[in-house]
N, C-alpha and C positions, 0 to 999 in steps of 0.2 A: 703779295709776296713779301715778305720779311725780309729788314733791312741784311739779315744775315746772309740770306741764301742770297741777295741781291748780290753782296759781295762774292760769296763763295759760285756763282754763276759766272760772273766775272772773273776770278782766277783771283787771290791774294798776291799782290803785286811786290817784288823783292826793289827793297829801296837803298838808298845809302844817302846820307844824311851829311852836309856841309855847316858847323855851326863858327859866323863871325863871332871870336872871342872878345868882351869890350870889356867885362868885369873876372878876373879869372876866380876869383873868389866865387863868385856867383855861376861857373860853368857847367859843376853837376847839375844843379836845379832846372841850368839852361839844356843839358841831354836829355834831363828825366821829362820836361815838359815836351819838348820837340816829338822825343819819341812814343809817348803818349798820345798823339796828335796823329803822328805817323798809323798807329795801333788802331783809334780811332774811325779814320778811313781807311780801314780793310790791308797796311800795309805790313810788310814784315821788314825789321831793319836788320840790312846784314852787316851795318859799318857805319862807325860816325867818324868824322874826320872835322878838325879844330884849325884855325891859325885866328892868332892876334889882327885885329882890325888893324892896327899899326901898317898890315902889311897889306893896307885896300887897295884893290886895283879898279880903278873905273870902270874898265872893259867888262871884267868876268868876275867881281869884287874879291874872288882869292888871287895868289898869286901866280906867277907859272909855273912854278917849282910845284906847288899846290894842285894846279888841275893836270898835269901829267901823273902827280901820284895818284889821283884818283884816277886815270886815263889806266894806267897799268893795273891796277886793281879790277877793273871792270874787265879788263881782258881777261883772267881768271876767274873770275865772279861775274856772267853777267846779272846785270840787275836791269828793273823798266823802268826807274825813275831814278833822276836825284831832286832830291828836298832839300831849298838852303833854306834854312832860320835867321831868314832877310828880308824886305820888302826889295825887291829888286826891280830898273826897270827893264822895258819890254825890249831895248836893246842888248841888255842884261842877260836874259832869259835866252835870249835866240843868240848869244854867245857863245853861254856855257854850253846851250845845244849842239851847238854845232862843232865844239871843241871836244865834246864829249858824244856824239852821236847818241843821245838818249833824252829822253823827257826831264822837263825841268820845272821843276814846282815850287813858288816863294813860298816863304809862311803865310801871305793874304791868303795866295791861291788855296792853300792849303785847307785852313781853317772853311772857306765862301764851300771848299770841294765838301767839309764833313755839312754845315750848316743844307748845304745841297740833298743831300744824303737822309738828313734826321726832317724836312722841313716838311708837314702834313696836313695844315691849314694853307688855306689858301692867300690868308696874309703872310703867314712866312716863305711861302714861295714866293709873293710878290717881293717880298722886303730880301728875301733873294739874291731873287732874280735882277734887281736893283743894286747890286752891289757888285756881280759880276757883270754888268752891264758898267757901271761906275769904273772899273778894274781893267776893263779889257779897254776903254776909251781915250784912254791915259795911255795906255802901251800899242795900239793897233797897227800903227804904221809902221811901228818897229820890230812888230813882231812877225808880220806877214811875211809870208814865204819858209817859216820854219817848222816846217811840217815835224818836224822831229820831236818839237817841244810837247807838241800836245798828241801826237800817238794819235789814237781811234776809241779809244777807250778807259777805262779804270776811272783813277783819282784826275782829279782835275777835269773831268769831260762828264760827269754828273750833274743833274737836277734840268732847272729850265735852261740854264745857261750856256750848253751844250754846244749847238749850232751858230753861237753869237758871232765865230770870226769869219761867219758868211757874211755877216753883216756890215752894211759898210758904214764911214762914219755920219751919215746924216741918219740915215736909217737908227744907229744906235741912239742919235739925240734926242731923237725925234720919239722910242721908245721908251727912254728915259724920263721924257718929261709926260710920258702917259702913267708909268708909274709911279712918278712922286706925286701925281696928282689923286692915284687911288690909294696911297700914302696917306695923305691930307685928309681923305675922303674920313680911312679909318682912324686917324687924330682927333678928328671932331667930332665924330660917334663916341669916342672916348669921353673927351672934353663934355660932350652932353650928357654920359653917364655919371660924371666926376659931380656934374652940377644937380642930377637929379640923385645924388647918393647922399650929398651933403643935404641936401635939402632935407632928407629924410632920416639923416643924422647915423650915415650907416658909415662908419672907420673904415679902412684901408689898410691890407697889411700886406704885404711883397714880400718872397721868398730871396732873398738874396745871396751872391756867396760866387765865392771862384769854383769853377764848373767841376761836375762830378764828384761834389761833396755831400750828396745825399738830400734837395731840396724836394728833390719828385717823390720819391720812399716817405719823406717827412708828412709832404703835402698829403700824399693816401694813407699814411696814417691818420693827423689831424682829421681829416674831411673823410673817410673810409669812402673814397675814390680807388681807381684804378689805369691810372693815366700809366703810361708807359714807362719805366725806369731802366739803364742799364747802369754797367760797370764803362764807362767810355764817357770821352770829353764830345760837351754837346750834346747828348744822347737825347735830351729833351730841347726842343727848341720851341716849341708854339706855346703861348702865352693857356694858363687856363685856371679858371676863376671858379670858385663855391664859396657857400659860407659855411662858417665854423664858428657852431656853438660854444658860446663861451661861458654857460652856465647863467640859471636866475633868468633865464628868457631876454639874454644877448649875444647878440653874435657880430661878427666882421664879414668882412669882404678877404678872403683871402687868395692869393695872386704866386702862382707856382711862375717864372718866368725865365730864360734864357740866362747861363751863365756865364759868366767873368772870366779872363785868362790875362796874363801879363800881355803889355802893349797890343793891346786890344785895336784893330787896324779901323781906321777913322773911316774907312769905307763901311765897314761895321755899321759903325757907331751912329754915321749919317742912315745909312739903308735901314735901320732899325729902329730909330727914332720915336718911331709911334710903338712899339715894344716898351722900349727904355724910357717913355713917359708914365707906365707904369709904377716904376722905382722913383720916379719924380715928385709924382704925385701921392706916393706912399703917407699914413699917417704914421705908420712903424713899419722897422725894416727888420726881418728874421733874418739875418745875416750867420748862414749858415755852414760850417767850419767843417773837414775832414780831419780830425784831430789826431787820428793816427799816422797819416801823411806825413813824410820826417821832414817837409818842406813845409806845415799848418800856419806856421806864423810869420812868412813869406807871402804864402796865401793871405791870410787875413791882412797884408801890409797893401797888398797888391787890391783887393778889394775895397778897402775905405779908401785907396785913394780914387780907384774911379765912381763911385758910391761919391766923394766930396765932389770930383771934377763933373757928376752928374746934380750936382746941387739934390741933393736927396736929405729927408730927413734923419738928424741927429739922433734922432728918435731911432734907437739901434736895441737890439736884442744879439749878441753874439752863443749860438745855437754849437756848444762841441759835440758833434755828432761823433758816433762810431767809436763811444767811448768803452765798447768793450771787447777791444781790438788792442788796445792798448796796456799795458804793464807798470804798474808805479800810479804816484799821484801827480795829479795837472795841477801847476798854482792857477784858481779862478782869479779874472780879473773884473774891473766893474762890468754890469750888467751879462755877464757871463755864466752861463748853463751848462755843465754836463751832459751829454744824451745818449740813448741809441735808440733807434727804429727797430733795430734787429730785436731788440730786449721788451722794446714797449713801456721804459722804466718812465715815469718823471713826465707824462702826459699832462697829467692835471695840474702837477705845481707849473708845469710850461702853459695854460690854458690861465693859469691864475695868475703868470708873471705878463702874457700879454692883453688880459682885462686889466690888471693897473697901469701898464703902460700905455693902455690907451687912454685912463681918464685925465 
C-alpha cells in the first residue's frame, strides 16, 4: 500500500495549528514550516493561531484567553487535532486535552508521527521506533489517562510506536535498551565499512541539506537509481548508498540520507545517530539547497549550523537546486553551483566540481 492511500484510507485529518511566537520577525517562516509538516502527515490546516511567548503559561503554554479562543473556534469548526509548534510536556499535552477535548500533537510528536510514516528499512523503523520509545518515557505518567490526546488513529498513532502507552515504564526501558543496542550493532557495521573503504581508498560523499530540497531526485539522477522521491518534508528517510562514476575510472561512495529541519528535536538526533554518522563521516558534503524556496537562505543558515554542531566536514559543495523555478539572477557564493534535476543541466561540471573536491 502506498504511503498515500495509507493516508487517504485513514481520512485526511482537519488540524488547527498553535504557533509560540519568540521571534516575530521570524513568524512567517515559523507558519510556512509548521504547516508543511502538518501537510506532510496527511493533515489539512484550517487555522493557525499565534501569541508571544511572553505570555507562557506552564499549564497549557498559551494563555486563557488563548485556549477559549481556540475552544470557541472548534465549536464551529470541528477539527481531530491541535498541533502546537512546541516541544511540550506530557502534563502539557493531557491539559490542552482536556481543555480543549481533542488530540494534541508537539512538534516532536509531529515530525517521530511523519518519520513513522516514510520509515521502510528496517533500521529506520528501529531508529524510530527509538525515538518514540525515548518521547513517550519522559511524559508517560503524565500522560496517562488522557485518552483524548491520542484518539485511535491518524497522526500521532503511526508506524512501530503505536501501542507504546500499553506499555509500562519498565517494559519501555527495558525496550529501549534492546534498541540502542541494535543501534550499536548497525554503528559498527558502519565503522567497519568506513574502515574497509578507506583502506581501499574509496571517498565519501553525503547528500546533505534542509529537507525537501531535492537530494533523492539529485541522488537518481547522479546514480540513474530510482529510490523514492516526493514533494513533502521527510519523504525519504532510509539511508541509501551506490557509487558514482566520476569519469577516468573513479568513482565515490555516494550517500542520499535523512533531511534537516529547524530545531531538529534531540530525541531525533540521539535515535538517529548511527544515520547521522553518515554526514560525520563524510569526505564532502553535497549540501543541497531548494533555491526557489523564499525562505533558501534561512535554510542554508539552519543547515551548516547543524552540519557544524554534527562536526561534519568543511569539505562543502553548496548544490542550488531548482534553479529553473526561479526568475532573475542568484549571486553565487563560494563553492556554490546552480542546478536543476528537472533540466538535467550542469551534470558533468557538478561530477567535475566534486572529483576536485575530493583530491
Amino acid at each position: 500500500m502506498s504511503k498515500l492511500h495509507q493516508i487517504q484510507e485513514e481520512e485526511i485529518e482537519k488540524v488547527v495549528i498553535f504557533c509560540p511566537i519568540q521571534n516575530e520577525k521570524e513568524k512567517k517562516y515559523q507558519f510556512a514550516e509548521i504547516s508543511r509538516l502538518c501537510y506532510s502527515a496527511g493533515m489539512e490546516v484550517v487555522k493557525i493561531f499565534s501569541q508571544s511567548l511572553d505570555a507562557f503559561n506552564r499549564r497549557t503554554i498559551m494563555g486563557s484567553g488563548k485556549v477559549e479562543e481556540i475552544r470557541e473556534f472548534l465549536k464551529d469548526n470541528p477539527c481531530d487535532c491541535l498541533v502546537v509548534d512546541f516541544q511540550l510536556t506530557g502534563s502539557q499535552l493531557r491539559n490542552l486535552s482536556d481543555e480543549l477535548q481533542i488530540k494534541v500533537l508537539d512538534r516532536i510528536l509531529l515530525i517521530i508521527d511523519i518519520f513513522a510514516l516514510n520509515a521502510k528499512s528496517s533500521e529506520g523503523k528501529i531508529e524510530v521506533k527509538l525515538a518514540q520509545d525515548k518521547y513517550l518515557l519522559t511524559r508517560l505518567s503524565s500522560m496517562q489517562g488522557s485518552q483524548g490526546r491520542f484518539g485511535g488513529k491518524g497522526a500521532g498513532m503511526r508506524g512501530p510506536g503505536e501501542t507504546k502507552l500499553e506499555l509500562d515504564r519498565r517494559k519501555l526501558e527495558k525496550e529501549i535498551l534492546t534498541l540502542q543496542n541494535e543501534i550499536e550493532k548497525i554503528k559498527n557495521s558502519r565503522r567497519q565499512n568506513k574502515i574497509l573503504r578507506e583502506k581501499n581508498g574509496i571517498k565519501s560523499v553525503v547528500l546533505g541539506g534542509y529537507t525537501n530540497a531535492g537530494k533523492s531526485s539529485l541522488f537518481n539522477l547522479l546514480t540513474k537509481e530510482n529510490i523514492y522521491a516526493d514533494d513533502k518534508l521527510f519523504a525519504t528517510l532510509d539511508t541509501t548508498s551506490r557509487r558514482l562514476f566520476l569519469g577516468e575510472n573513479q568513482f565515490c561512495l555516494l550517500t542520499d540520507t535523512v533531511g534537516f529541519i529547524s530545531k531538529l528535536p534531540h530525541e531525533l538526533v540521539e535515535s538517529f545517530s548511527a544515520t547521522l554518522e553518515e554526514v560525520q563521516n563524510a569526505d564532502l558534503v553535497l549540501h543541497v539547497v531548494d533555491v526557489s524556496d523564499e525562505f533558501y537562505k534561512k535554510n542554508i543558515e539552519i543547515t551548516n549550523k547543524i552540519l557544524d554542531d554534527l562536526n561534519a566536514t568543511e569539505n562543502r559543495i553548496v548544490i542550488l537546486n531548482k534553479s529553473d523555478l526561479i526568475n532573475g539572477p542568484i549571486e553565487l557564493g563560494k563553492n556554490q553551483i546552480l542546478f536543476s534535476v528537472k533540466k538535467k543541466d550542469n551534470v558533468d561540471k557538478l561530477k567535475k566540481i566534486i572529483k576536485e573536491a575530493l583530491e
